[in-house]
N, C-alpha and C positions, 0 to 999 in steps of 0.2 A: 503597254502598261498604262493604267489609268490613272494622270497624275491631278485629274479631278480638279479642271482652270475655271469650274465653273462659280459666278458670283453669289457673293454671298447674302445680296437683295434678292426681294422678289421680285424677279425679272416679270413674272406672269403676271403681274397686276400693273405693270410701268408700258407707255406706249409703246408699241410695234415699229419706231420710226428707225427707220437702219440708213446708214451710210450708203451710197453705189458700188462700193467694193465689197460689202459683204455678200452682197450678193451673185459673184461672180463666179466662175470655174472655180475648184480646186489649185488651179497651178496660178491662179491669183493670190492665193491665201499667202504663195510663198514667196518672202521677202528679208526682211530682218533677221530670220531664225535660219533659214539656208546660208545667206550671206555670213553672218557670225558664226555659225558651221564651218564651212567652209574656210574662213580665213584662220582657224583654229589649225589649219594643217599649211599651216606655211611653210618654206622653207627652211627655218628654224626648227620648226615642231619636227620636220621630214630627220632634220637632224637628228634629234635625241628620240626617235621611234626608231629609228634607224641604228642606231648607236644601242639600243638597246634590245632589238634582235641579233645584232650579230654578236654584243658580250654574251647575254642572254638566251636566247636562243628563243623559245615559245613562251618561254617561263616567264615573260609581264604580260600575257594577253590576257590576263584576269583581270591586273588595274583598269583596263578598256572597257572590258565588259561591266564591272563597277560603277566606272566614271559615266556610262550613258546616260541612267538613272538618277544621278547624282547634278550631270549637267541640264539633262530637261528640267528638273524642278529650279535651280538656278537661275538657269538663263528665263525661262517665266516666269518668275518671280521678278525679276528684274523689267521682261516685258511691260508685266501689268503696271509698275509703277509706272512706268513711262505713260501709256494711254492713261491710265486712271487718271492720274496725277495733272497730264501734260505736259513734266518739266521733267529733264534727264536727271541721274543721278547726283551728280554734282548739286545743283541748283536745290535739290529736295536734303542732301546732306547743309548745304550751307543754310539752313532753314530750319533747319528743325534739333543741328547738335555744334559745336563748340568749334570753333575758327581752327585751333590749332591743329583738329583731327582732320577737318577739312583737307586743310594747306597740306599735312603729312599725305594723304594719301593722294593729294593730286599729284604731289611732287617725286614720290618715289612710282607713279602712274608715269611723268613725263619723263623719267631717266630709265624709266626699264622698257617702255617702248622705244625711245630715240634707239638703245641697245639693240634690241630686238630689229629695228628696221636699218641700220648697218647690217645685221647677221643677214637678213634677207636681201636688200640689195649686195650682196657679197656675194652671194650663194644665187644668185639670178646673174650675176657677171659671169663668174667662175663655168654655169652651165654655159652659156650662148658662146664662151669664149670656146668649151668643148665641141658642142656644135657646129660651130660656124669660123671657129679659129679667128687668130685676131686678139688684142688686148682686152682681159677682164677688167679693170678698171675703167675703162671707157666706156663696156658696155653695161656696166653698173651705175656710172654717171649719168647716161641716155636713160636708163630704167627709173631711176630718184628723178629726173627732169619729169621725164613722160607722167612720171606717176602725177605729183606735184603740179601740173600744168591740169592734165585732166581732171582735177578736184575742184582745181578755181576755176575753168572754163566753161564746166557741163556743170547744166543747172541738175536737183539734184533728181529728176524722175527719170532723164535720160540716163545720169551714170550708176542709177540702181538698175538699170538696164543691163550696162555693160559688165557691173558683179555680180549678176547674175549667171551670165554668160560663162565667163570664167569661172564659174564655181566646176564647169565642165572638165576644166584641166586634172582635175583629180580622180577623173575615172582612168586618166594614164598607170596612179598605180594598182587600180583593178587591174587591169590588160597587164600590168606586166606582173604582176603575181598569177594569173591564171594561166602564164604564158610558161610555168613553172610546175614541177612535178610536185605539187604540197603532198603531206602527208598529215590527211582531212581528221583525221580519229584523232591522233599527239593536237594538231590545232585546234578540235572540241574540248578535249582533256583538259589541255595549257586555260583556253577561254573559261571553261567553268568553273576548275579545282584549283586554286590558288595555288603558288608554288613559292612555299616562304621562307625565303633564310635571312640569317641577321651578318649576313654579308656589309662591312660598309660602304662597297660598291652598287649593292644591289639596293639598297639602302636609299639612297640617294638618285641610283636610276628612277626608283619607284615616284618618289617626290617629286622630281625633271618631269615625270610624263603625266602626275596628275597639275603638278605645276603650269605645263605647257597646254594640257585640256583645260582646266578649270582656272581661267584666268583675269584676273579683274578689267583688264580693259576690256572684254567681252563682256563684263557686267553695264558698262559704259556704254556703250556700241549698242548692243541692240536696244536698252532703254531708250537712248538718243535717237533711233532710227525708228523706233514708235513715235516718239515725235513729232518726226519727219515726214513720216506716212498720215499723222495727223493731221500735219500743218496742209499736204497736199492734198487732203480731200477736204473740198466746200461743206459735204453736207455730214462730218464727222465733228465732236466734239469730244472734249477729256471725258472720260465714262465718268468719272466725279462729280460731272455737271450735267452729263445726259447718260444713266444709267441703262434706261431703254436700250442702248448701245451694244451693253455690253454681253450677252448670250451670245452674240454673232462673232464678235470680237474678240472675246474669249475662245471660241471655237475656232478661231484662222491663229490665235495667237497658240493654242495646243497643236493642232496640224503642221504650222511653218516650223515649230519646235521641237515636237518627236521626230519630221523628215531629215531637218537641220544638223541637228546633233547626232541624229542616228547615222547617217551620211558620214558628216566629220569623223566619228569614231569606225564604221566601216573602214573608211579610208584606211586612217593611222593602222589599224589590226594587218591590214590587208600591208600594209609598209615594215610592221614588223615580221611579219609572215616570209615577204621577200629577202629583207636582211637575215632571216632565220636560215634561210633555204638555199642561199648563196655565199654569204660574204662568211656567217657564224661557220656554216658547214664545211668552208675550206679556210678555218683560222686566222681569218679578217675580226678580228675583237675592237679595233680600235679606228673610229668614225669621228673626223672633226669637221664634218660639214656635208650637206646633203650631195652637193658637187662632188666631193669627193668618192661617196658612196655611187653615183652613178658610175665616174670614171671604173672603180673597182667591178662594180656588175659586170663590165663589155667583157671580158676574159672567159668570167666563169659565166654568165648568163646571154651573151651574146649582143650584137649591134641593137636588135631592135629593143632587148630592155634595157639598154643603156639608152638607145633615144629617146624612149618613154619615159624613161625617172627623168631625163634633163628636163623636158620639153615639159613635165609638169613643174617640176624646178620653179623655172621661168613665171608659166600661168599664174601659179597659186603664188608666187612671189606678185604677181601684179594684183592682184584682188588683197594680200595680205597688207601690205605700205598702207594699201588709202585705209583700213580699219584701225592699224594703229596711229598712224598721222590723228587719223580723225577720231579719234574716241579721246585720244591727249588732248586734242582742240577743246571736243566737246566740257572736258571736263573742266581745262584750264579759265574757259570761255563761262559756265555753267556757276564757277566760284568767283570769279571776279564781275560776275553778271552783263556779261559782253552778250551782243548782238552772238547769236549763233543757229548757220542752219546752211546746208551744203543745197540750200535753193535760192539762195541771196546771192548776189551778185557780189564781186568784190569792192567796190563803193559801197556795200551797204555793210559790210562785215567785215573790215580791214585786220582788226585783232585774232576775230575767232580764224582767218584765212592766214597768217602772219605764226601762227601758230603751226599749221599744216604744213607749209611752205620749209619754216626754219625747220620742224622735226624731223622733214624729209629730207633738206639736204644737208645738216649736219649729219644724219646716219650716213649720206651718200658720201660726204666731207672724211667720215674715218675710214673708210673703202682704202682711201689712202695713206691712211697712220700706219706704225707698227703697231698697232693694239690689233691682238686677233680678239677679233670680235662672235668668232665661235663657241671658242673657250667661255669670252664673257658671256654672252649668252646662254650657254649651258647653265652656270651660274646665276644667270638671271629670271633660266624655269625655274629653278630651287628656290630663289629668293619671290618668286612670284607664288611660289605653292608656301611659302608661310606668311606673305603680307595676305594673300587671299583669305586669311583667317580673321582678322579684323575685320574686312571691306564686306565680308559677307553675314559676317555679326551684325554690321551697320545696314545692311539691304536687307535682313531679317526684320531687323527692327522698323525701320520705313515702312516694310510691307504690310503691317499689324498695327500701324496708328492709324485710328480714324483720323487724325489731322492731317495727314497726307493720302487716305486712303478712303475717306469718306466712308460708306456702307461698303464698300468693293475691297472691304480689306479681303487678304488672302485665306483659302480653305485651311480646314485642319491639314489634310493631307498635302497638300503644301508645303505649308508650318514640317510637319512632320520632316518631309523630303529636303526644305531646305535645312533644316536645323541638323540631318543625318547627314547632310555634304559639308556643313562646317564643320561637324564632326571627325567626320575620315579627313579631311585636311589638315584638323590639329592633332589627331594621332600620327597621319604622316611626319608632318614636321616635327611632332617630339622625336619621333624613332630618326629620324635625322641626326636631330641634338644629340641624343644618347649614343650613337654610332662614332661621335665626334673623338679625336683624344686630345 
């Protein structure tokens, strides 16, 4: 699909002077937009795709197929501000609209990711503990450490390295869906023809999983990690200031973004596919944690795709912590205008690193509460697919002022694509509310 990232200068009359990375392989291009991909399928996310093949059955493979389109033009959207601009979202919100919208949405930012990275080091214990036997809490402690250490030690060209790597873990549940008798025609059907009831379970499924796709700290994250990629090239500059820039930049910023997200949503389909095909098929409805859902596969789907769902478990757990750790930094760091950039050293960044640290291991810190933080979490894709409704009004809006966007404001089709995924998000959530008694 052509979601048309091209700028809205005349690029062909402005100098030919490019960055060193634009002009490199293809598999350079991919960074921020794989990464924030990828960590969309966390072990949370595993949960409620999960959860929602086996109530379900094939019947939400449409919201997937929706949501692609819906997240490319978003998550670019959000890109572009970032390079245009130079300054992540936060910092371009505290600039341009009203303190208390600021403070609200960083703050309900930092209590639904903290949420979110308990559910994930939970569910990263719980696998390694199936695996490798041995206490899940300790090894959900080792995972929030590990995580947390590796944010502030590795400067940050080396650990866009290492999330990189790991965005690998998620061709586990390719392999273990193919490793599976699907039935290819019912999953084209399910993918294209919507299948709509006004179930209030179904209801609220549907909102869980554009909730868990279409999620603000991902708006966060990948603007922030244009930044990032900014700050690390000498001969790059905000396209706001060197437009020339921008045709190349735009063009790695479409590529990283159609592979990124097309990826992520593969995945999740390919997750619901397996819970359709296993757990739904022998009267497994009821999924509170992706751990769990492997345990349940080893009976009816056998050792090797019960090691595969854990062993991605685990992966996508370690690439998913440092995005939400770090997008909460970012933004908390971004409003209160702290030093912020996972290429500082901890001397030079004590607050925005203070931040990472604490989010990561208070999530680690409730591993050990009675709070199931499954359940919260469920709760917290639902609550994240109706605050996305504001948060993407306000990144619409950013993206269409010349004040923050100089000449590189965004295209119609754009405008178009992002203003249609606001859209489908506040119908979702209204049909939430309506379902409510």
């Amino acid at each position: 699909m052509d979601t048309d990232l091209r700028p809205r200068a005349d690029a062909e009359t402005a100098t030919q002077t490019k960055p060193a990375s634009a002009s490199k392989g293809w598999l350079s291009k991919l960074g921020p937009g794989l990464i924030t991909g990828a960590a969309d399928d966390d072990p949370s996310g595993i949960a409620t795709y999960t959860q929602a093949g086996a109530q379900f059955g094939y019947g939400t493979l449409w919201t997937l197929a929706l949501a692609y389109p819906l997240m490319i033009g978003i998550q670019a959207i959000s890109a572009h501000i970032g390079r245009v601009s130079g300054h992540g979202l936060a910092t371009n919100i505290r600039r341009h609209f009203p303190a208390w919208l600021l403070y609200t949405i960083v703050g309900l930012l930092l209590l639904a990711n903290t949420i979110n990275i308990a559910a994930d080091i939970a569910a990263m214990g719980q696998a390694a503990s199936l695996v490798l036997g041995g206490g899940a809490h300790w090894y959900a402690a080792a995972a929030g450490v590990l995580s947390a250490v590796l944010q502030v030690m590795l400067p940050y060209r080396s650990y866009v390295r290492v999330l990189k790597w790991l965005t690998l873990a998620l061709l586990a549940y390719v392999a273990t869906a193919l490793s599976l008798k699907l039935p290819w025609l019912q999953v084209l059907h399910a993918a294209v023809l919507p299948s709509l009831s006004w179930d209030k379970d179904y209801i609220t499924t549907v909102v869980a999983i554009f909730g868990t796709t279409i999620s603000p700290y991902l708006f966060f994250w990948q603007a922030s990690q244009e930044v990032e990629d900014l700050r690390a090239d000498d001969s790059a500059q905000a396209l706001k200031r060197a437009p020339q820039q921008a045709p190349a930049q735009f063009r790695r910023i479409k590529i990283d973004t159609v592979i990124g997200m097309g990826f992520s949503n593969l995945v999740a389909m390919f997750i619901v596919m397996t819970a359709a095909a296993t757990l739904g098929a022998h009267g497994v409805t009821q999924i509170t944690s992706s751990a769990q859902a492997a345990e349940a596969l080893r009976p009816i789907a056998g050792d090797f795709a019960f090691a595969l769902f854990s062993i991605g478990i685990i992966g996508t757990g370690l690439l998913a912590v440092p995005v939400l750790a770090g997008s909460a930094a970012y933004a908390i760091a971004g409003a209160m205008r702290w030093k912020n950039s996972l290429e500082l050293q901890l001397s030079g960044a004590r607050k925005f690193y203070a931040i990472i640290i604490g989010a990561t291991l208070v999530g680690t810190a409730l591993c050990f509460t009675s709070i199931d933080p499954m359940r919260a979490l469920y709760w917290s894709a639902v609550v994240n697919g109706v605050i996305a409704v504001p948060v993407m009004a306000v990144v619409m809006l950013l993206a269409t002022r010349p004040a923050v966007m100089g000449t590189l404001v965004i295209s119609r089709r754009l405008r178009v694509l992002g203003w249609l995924c606001t859209a489908v998000m506040t119908l979702a959530a209204l049909a939430m509310f309506a379902t409510l008694e």
